[in-house]
C-alpha positions in Angstrom: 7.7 -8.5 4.2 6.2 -10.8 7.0 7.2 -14.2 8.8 5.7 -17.1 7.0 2.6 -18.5 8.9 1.9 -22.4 9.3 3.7 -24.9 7.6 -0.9 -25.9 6.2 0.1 -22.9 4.4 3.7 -22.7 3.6 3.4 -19.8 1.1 1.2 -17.2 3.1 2.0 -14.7 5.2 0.5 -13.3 8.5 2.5 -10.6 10.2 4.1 -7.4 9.1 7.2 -6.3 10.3 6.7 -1.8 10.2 9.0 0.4 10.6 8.1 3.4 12.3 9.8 6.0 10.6 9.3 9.0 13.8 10.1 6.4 16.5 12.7 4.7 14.1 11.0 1.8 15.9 9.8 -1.2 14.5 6.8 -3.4 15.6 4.9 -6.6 14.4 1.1 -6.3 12.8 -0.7 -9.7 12.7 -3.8 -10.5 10.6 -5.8 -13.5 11.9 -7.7 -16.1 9.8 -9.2 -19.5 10.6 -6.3 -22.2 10.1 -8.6 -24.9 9.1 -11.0 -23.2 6.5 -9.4 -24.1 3.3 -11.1 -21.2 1.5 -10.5 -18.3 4.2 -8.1 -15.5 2.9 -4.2 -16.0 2.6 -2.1 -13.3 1.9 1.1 -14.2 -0.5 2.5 -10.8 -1.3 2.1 -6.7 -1.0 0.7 -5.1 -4.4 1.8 -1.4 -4.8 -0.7 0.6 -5.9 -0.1 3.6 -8.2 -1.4 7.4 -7.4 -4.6 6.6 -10.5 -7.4 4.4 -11.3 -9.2 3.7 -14.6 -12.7 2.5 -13.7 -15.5 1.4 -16.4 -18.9 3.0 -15.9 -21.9 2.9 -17.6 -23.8 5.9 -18.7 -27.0 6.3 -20.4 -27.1 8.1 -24.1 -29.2 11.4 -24.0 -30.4 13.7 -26.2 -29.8 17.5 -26.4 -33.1 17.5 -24.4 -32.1 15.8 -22.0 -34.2 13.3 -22.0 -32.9 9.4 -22.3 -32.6 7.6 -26.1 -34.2 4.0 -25.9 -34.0 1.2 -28.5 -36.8 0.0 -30.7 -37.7 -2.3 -27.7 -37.7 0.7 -25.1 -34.6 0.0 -22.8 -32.3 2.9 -22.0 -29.2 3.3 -24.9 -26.2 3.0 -22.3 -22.3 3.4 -23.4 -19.6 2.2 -21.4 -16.6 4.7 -20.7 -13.5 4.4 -19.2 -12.6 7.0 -16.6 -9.0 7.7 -15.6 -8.8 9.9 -12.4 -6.6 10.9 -9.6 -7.3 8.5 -6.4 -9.1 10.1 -3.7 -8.2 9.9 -0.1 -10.3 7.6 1.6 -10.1 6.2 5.3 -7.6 3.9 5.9 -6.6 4.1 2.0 -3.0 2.8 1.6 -0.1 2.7 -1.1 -0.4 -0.8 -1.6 -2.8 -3.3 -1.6 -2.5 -7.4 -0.6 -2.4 -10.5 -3.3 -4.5 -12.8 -1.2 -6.2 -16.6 -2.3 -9.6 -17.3 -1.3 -9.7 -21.2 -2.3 -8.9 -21.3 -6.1 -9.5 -17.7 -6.7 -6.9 -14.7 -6.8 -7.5 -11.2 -5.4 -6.5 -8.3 -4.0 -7.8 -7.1 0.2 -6.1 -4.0 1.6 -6.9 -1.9 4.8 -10.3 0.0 4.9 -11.8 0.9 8.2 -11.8 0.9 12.1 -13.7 -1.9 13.0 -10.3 -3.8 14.6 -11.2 -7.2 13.2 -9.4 -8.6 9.7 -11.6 -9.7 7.3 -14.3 -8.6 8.1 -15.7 -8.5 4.5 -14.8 -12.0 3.9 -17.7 -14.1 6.3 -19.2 -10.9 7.9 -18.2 -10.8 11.3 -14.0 -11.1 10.8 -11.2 -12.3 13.2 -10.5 -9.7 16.1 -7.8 -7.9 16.1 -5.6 -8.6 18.7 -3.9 -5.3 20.1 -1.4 -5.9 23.3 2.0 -4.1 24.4 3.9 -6.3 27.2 6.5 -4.0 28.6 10.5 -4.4 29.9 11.1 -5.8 33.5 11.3 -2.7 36.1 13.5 -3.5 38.6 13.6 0.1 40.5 17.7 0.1 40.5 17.6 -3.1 42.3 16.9 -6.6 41.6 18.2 -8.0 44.8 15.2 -6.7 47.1 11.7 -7.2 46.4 9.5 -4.6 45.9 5.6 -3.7 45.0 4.3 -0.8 43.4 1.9 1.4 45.1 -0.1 3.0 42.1 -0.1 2.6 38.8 -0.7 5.6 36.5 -2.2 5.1 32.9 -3.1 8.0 30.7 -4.6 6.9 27.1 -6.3 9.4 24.4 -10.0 8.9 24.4 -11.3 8.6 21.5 -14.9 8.6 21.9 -16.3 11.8 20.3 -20.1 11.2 19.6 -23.2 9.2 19.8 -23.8 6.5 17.4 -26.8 3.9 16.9 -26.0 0.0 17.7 -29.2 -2.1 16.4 -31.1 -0.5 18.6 -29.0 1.5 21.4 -27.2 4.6 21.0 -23.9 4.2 22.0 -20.8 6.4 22.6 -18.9 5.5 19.0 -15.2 4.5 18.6 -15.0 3.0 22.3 -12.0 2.6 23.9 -10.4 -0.1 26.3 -7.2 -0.9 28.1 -6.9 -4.0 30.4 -3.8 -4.3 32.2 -2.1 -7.5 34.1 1.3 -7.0 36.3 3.6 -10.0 36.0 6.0 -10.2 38.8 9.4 -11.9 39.0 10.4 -12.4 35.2 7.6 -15.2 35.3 6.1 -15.8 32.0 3.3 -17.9 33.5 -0.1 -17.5 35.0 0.2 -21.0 37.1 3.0 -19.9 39.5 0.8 -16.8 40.9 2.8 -14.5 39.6 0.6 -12.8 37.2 -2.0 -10.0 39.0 -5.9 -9.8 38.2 -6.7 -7.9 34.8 -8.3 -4.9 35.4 -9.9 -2.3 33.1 -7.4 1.2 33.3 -9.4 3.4 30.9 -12.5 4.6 32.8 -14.6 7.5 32.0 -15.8 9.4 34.9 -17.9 12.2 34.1 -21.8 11.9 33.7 -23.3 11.3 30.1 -26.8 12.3 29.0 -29.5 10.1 30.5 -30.7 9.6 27.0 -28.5 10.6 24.2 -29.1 11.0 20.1 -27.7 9.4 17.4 -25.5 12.3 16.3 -24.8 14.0 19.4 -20.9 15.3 20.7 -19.7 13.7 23.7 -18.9 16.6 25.3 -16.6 14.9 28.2 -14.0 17.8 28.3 -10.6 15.5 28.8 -8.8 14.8 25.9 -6.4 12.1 27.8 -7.9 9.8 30.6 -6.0 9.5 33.3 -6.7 6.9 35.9 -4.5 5.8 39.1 -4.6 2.2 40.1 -3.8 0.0 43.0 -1.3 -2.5 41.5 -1.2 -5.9 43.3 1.6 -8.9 44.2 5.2 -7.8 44.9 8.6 -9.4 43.3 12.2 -8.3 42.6 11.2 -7.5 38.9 7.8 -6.2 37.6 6.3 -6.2 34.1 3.2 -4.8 32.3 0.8 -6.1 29.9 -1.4 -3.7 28.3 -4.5 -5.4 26.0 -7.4 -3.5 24.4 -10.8 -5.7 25.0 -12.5 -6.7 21.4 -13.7 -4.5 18.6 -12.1 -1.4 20.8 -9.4 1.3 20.7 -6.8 1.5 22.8 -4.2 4.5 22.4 -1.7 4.3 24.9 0.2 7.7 25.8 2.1 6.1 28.4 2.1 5.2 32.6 4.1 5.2 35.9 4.7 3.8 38.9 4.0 6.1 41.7 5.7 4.8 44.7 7.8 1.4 45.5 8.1 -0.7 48.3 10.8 -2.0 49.1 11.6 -5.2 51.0 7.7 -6.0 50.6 6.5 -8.9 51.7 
């Protein structure tokens, strides 16, 4: 299931080891929480969920009318029913659902929207979500020379599609971000020098309304952003980190290196 977290909590889990079953790939999902808050969430074990749900609802008695039966006191004659129906498909709505403590008490949290923080529903504002891909070392067919990349070329799906309200700004919804950092000669490091300035790689470059409406399409044309960027430092070996910034998207279609150096200073 997941790598045990910890050794505060001994008997919680996490991270998710998922298979991805078109890139017969697998990849590690981690869900923050606050290490020294006793009574924040800890998850213990996946719960499948079946393909139904009973539910309990209350519904008010009514006549052939109808109008609603009261009591000799005048409040509403209510029943309580229980329903069993098919599950719906909601957003983010999975086959299985988490057994998770919350101090003493026992429940069950599951995936349920896009806001890339984990729980979220828990104190209100929610850990972020970290989201990063470090790539392989690129030696261009030789390790013995060093070398610096000219451009870099990024291309990530956008995925903003409308206008949206925040408090009190309209905003482009479902933003997008991805921050990217060389790392040169198989240093795993900042302190050496080795590690290039972060720069922002998704950029949108077409003109937006000068005053957009809640509601409104982004009608920006590209579907995939493509940006070229000057990559700085040289080494034998080069490596790519790839982060999306807070609370943002980050889809990834891929990138290259157009041009080396070789023998670079």
């Amino acid at each position: 299931m997941a790598t045990t977290t910890e050794l505060n909590y001994p008997n919680s889990y996490n991270r998710e080891l998922i298979l991805d079953l078109t890139l017969q790939a697998f990849s590690i999902y981690s869900f923050d929480y606050e290490e020294t808050d006793a009574s924040a969430p800890k998850v213990h074990a996946y719960m499948p969920i079946g393909g139904s749900i009973k539910e309990t609802e209350d519904a008010q008695v009514l006549n052939s009318s109808g109008d609603t039966i009261v009591d000799s006191s005048g409040n509403a004659v209510c029943i309580t029913a229980t329903i069993t129906s098919n599950r719906t498909r909601e957003s983010r709505r999975e086959s299985f659902k988490f057994l998770t403590t919350q101090g003493v008490n026992i429940t069950l949290s599951e995936y349920k929207d896009f806001t890339f923080t984990d729980w979220a529903s828990y104190d209100g504002t929610g850990f972020d979500s970290e989201a990063y891909m470090l790539t392989g070392y690129n030696i261009s067919q030789d390790f013995l020379r060093k070398k610096q990349a000219v451009y870099l070329i990024v291309m990530c799906d956008r995925t903003e599609g409308s206008y949206t309200l925040d408090g009190s700004d309209v905003v482009l919804s479902r933003q997008s971000s991805c921050l990217v950092q060389a790392q040169w000669d198989f240093n795993n490091s900042a302190d050496q020098g080795k590690w290039g300035t972060q720069f922002q790689a998704y950029r949108l470059f077409l003109p937006q309304p000068a005053s957009p409406s809640t509601g409104d399409l982004f009608n920006y044309g590209p579907r995939v952003i493509r940006t070229k960027n000057k990559l700085r430092g040289s080494g034998d070996a080069l490596s790519i980190l790839f982060t999306a910034s807070p609370g943002k998207d980050m889809k990834l279609l891929g990138w290259g290196i157009d041009g080396y150096k070789v023998d670079a200073p």
